[in-house]
DSSP file (Angstrom, degrees, kcal/mol; ACC not computed):
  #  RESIDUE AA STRUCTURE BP1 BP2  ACC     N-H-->O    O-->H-N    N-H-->O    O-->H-N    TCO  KAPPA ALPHA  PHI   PSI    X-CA   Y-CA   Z-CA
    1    1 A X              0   0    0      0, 0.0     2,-0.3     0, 0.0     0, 0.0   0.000 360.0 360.0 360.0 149.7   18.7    6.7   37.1
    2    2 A X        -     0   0    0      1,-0.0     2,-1.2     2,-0.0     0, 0.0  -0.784 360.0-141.9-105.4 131.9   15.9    6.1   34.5
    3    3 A X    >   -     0   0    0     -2,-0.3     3,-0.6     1,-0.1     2,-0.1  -0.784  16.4-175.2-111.7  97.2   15.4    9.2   31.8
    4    4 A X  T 3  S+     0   0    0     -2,-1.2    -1,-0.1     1,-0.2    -2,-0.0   0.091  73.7  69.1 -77.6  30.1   11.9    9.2   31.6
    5    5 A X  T 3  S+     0   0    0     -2,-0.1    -1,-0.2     3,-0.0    -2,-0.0   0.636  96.6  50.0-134.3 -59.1   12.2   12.0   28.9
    6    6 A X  S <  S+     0   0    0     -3,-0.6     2,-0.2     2,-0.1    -2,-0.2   0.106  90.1 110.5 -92.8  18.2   13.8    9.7   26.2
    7    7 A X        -     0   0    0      1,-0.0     2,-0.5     3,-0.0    -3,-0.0  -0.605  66.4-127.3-101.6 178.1   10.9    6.9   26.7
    8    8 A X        -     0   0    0     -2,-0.2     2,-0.7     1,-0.0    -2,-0.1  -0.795  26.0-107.0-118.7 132.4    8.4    6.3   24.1
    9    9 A X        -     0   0    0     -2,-0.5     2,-0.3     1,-0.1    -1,-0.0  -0.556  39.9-127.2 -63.5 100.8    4.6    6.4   25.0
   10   10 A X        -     0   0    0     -2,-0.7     2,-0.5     1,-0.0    -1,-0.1  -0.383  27.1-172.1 -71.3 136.0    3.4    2.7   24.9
   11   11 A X        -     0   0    0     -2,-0.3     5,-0.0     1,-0.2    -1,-0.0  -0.852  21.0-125.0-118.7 141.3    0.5    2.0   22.7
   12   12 A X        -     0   0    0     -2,-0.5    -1,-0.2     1,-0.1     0, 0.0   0.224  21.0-111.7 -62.4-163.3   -1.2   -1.3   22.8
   13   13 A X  S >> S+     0   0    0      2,-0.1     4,-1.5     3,-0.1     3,-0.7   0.818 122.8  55.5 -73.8 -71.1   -1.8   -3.8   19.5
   14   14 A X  H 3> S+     0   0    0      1,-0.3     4,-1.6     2,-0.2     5,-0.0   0.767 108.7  44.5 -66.0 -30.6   -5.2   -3.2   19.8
   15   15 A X  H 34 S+     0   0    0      1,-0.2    -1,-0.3     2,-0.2    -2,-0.1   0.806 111.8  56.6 -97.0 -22.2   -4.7    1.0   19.6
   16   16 A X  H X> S+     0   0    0     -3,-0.7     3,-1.5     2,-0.1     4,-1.4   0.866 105.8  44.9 -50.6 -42.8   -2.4    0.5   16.9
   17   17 A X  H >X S+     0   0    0     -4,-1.5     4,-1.3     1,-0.4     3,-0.6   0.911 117.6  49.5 -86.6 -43.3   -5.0   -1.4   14.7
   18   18 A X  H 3< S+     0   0    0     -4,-1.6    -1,-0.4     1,-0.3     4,-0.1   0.278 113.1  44.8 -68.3  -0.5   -7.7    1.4   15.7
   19   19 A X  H <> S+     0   0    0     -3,-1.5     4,-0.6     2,-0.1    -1,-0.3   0.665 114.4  43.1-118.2 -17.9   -5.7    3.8   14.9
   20   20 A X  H << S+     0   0    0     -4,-1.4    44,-1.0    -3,-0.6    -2,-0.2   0.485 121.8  46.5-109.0 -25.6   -4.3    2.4   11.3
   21   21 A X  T  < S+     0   0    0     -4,-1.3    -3,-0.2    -5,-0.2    -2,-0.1   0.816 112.8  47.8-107.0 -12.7   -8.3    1.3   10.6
   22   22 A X  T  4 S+     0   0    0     -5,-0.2    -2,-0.2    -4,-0.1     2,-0.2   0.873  93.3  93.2 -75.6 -38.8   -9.7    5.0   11.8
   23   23 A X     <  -     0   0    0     -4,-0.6    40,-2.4    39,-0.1    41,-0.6  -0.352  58.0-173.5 -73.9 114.9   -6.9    7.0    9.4
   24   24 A X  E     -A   62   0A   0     38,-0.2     2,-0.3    -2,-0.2    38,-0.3  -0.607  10.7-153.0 -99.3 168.5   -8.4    7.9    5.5
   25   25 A X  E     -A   61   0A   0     36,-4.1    36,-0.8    -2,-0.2     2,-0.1  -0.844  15.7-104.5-132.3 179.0   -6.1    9.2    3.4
   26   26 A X        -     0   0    0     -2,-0.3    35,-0.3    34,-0.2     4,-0.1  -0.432  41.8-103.5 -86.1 173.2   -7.0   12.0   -0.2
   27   27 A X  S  > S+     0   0    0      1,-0.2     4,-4.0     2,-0.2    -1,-0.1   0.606 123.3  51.8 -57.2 -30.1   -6.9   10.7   -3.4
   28   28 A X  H  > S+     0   0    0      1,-0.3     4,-2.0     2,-0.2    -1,-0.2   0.865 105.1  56.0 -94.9 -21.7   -3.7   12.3   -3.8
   29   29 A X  H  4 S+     0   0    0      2,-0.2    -1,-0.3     1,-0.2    -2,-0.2   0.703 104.7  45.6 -38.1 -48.8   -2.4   11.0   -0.9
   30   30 A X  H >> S+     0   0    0      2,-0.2     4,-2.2     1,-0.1     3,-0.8   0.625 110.3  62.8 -82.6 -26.2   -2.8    7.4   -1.4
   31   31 A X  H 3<>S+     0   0    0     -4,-4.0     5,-3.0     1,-0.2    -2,-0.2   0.868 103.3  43.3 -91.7  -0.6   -1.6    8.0   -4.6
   32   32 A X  T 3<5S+     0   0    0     -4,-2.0    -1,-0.2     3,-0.2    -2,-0.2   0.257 105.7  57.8 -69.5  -2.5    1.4    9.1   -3.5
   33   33 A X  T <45S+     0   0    0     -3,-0.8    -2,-0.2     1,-0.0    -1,-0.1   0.798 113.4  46.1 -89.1 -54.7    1.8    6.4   -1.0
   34   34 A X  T  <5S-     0   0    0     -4,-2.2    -2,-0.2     2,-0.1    -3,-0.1   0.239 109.5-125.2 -78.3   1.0    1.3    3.9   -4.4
   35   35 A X  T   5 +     0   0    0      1,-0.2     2,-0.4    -5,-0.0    -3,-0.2   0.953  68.4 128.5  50.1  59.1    3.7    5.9   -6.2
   36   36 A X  S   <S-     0   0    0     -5,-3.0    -1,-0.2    -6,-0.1    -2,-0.1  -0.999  70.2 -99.8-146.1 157.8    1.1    6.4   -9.1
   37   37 A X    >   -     0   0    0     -2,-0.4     3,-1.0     1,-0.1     4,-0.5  -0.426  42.1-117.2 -80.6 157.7   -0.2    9.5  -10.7
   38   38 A X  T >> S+     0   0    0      1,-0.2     3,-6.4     2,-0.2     4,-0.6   0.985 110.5  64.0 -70.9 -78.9   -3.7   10.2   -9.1
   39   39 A X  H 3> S+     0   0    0      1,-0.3     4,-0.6     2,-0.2    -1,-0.2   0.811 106.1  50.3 -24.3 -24.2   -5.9    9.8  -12.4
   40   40 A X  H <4 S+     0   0    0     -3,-1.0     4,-0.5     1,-0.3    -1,-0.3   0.570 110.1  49.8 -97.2   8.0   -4.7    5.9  -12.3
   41   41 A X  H <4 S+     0   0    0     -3,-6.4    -1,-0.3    -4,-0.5    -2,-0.2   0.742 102.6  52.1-113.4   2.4   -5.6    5.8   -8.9
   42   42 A X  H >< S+     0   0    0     -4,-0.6     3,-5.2     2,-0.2     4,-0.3   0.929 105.7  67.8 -68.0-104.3   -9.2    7.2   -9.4
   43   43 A X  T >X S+     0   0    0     -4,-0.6     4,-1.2     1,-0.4     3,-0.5   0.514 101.1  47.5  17.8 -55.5   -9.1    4.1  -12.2
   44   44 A X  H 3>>S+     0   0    0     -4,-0.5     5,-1.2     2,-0.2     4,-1.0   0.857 111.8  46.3 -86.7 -20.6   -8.9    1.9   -9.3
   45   45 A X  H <45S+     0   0    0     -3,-5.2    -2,-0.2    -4,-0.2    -1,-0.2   0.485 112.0  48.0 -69.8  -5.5  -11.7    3.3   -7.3
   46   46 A X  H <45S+     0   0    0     -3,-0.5    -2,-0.2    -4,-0.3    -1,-0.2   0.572 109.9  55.4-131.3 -35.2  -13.8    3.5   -9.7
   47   47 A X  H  <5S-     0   0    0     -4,-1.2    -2,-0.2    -5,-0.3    -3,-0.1   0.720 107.7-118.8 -73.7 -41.0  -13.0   -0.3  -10.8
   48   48 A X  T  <5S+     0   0    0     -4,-1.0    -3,-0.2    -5,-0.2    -4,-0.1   0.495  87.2 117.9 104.3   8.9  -13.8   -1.4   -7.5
   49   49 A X  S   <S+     0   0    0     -5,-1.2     2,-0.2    -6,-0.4    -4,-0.2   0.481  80.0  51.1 -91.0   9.0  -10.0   -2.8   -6.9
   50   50 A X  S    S-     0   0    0     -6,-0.8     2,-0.5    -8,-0.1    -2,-0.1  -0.860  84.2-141.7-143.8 122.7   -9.8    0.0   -4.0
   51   51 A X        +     0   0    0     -2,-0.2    11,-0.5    11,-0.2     2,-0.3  -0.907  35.1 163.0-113.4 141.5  -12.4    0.1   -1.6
   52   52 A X  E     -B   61   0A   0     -2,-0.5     2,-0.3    -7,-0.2     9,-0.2  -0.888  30.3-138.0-132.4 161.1  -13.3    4.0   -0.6
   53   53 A X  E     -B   60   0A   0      7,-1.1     7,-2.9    -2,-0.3     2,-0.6  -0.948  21.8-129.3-103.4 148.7  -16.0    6.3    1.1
   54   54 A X  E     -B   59   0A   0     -2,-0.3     2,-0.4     5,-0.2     5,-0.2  -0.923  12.5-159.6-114.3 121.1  -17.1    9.6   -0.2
   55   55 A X  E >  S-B   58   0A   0      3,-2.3     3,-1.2    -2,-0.6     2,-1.1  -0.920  74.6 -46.0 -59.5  74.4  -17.0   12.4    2.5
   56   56 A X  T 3  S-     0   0    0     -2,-0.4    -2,-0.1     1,-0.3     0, 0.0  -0.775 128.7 -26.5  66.8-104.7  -19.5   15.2    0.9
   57   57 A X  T 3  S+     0   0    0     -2,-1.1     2,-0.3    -3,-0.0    -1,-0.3   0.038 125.4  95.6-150.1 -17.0  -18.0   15.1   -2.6
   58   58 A X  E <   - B   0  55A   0     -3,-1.2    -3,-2.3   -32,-0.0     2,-0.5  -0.808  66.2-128.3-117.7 123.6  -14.4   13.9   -1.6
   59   59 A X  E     - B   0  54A   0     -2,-0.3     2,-0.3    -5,-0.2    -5,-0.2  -0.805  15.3-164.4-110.6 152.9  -13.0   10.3   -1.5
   60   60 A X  E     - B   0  53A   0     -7,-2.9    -7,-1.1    -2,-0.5     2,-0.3  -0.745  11.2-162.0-107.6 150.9  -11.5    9.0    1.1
   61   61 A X  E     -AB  25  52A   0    -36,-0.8   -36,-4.1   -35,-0.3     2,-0.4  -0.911  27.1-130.7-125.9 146.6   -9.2    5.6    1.1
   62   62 A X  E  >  -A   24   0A   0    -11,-0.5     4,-1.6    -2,-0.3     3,-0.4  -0.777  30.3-129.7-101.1 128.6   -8.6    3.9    5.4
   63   63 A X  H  > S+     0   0    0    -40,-2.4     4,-2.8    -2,-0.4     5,-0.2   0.742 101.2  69.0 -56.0 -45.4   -5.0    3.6    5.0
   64   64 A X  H  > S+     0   0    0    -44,-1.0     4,-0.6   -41,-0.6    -1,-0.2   0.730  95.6  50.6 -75.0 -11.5   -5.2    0.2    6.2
   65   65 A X  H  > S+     0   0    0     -3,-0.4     4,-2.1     2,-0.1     5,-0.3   0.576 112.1  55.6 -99.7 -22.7   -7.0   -1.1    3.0
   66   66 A X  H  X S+     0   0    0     -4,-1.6     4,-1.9     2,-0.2    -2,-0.2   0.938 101.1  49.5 -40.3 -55.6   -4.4    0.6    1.3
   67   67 A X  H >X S+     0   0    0     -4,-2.8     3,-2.0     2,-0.2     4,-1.0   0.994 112.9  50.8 -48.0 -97.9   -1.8   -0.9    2.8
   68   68 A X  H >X S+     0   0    0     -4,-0.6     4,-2.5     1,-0.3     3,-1.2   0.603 111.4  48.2  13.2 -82.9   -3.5   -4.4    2.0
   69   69 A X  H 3X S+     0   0    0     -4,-2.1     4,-1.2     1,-0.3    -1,-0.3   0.782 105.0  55.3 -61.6 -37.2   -3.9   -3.7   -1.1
   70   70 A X  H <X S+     0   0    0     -3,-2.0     4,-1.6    -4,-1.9    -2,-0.3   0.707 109.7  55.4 -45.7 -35.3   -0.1   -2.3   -1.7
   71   71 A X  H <X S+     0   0    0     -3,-1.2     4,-2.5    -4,-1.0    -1,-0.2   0.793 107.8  44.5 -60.4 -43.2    1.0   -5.8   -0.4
   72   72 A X  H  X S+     0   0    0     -4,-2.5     4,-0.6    -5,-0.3    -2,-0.2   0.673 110.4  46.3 -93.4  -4.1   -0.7   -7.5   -2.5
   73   73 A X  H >X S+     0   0    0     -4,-1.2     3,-2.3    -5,-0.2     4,-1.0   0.929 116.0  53.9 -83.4 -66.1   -0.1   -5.8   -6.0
   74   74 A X  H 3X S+     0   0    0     -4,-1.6     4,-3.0     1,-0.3     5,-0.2   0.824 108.9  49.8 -50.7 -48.3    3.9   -5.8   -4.8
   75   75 A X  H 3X S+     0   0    0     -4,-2.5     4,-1.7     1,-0.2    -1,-0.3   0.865 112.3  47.6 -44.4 -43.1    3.4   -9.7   -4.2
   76   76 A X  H <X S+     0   0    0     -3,-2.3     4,-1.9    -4,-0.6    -2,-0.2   0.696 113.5  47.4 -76.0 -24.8    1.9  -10.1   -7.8
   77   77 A X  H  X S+     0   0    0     -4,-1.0     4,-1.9     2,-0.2     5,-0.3   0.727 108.7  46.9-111.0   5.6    4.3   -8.4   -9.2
   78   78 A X  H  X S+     0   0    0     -4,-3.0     4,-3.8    -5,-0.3    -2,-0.2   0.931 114.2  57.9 -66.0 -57.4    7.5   -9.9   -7.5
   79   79 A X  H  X S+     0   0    0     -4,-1.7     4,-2.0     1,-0.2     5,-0.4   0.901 105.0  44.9 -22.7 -76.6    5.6  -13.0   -8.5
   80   80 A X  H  X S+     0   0    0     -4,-1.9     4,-1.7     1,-0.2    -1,-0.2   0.901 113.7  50.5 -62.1 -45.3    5.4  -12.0  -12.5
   81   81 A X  H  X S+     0   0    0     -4,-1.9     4,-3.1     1,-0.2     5,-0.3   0.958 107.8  56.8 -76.5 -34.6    9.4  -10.9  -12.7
   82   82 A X  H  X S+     0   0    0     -4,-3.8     4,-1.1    -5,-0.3    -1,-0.2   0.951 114.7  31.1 -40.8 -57.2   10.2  -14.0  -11.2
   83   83 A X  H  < S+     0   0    0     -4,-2.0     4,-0.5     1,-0.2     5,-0.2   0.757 114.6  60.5 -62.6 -24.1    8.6  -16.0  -13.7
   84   84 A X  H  X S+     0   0    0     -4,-1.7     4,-2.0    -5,-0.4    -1,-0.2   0.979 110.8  46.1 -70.1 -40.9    9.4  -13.3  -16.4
   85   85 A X  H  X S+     0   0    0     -4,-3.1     4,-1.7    -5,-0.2    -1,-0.2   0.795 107.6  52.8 -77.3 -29.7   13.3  -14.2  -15.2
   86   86 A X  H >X S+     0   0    0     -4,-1.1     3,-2.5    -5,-0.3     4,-1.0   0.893 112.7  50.7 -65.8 -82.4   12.8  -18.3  -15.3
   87   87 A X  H 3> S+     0   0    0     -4,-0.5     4,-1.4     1,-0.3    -2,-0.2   0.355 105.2  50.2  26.3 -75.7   11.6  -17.4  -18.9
   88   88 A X  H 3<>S+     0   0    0     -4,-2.0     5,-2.7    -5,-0.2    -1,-0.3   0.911 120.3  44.5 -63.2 -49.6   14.8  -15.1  -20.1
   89   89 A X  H <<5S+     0   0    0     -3,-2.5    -2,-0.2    -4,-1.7    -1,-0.2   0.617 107.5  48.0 -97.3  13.1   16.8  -18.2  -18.8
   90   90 A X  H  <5S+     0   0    0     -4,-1.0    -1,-0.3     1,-0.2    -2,-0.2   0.802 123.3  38.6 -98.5 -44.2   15.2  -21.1  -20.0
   91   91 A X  T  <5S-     0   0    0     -4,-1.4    -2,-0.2    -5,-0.2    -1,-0.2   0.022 112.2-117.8 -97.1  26.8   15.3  -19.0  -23.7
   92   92 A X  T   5S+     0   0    0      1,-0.2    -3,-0.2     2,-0.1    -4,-0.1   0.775  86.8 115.8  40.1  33.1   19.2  -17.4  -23.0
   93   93 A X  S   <S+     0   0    0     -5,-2.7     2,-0.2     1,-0.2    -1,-0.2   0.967  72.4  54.0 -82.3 -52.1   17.9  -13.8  -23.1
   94   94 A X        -     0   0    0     -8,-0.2     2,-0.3    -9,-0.2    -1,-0.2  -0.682  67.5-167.8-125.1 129.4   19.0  -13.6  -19.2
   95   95 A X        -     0   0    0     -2,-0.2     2,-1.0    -3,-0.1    -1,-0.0  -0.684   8.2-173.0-110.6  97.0   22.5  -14.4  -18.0
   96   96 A X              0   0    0     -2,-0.3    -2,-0.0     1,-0.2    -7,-0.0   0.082 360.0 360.0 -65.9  28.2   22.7  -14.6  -14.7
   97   97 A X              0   0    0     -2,-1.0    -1,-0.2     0, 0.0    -3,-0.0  -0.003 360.0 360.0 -49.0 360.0   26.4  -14.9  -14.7
């Protein structure tokens, strides 16, 4: 017998993606997603390295250029300790031993 109780409401691709590009987040929000203190994340809104809308007086970040953007700062900086690690072990600072 099927326990229609424990099943999961299916949602399409396409009503994920609408639903991930409709969703803003606060400032303080996103900067808590980015694990950064909110003033450095103003810093990026204000830079332009963040794209936002202002609500009245209030900005708002779509979670899904958030996201974006969180992928790609993580990338860059997996990127830099890599090289930062050839570095150490081309000069014997690092011993990967």
């Amino acid at each position: 017998m099927l326990d229609l109780q424990k099943q999961k409401p299916v949602i399409s691709t396409r009503e994920q993606q609408k639903t991930l590009e409709q969703q803003k987040l606060t400032t303080q929000e996103a900067a808590d997603l980015l694990n950064v203190p909110e003033p450095y994340l103003l810093k990026l809104l204000e830079d332009g390295d963040l794209p936002f809308k202002l609500v009245g007086l209030h900005r708002r970040i779509n979670l899904e250029d958030l996201l974006k953007y969180k992928e790609k700062r993580d990338k860059k900086r997996h990127e830099l300790l890599t090289e930062l690690t050839q570095l150490s072990e081309e000069y014997g600072l690092y011993d990967c031993d």
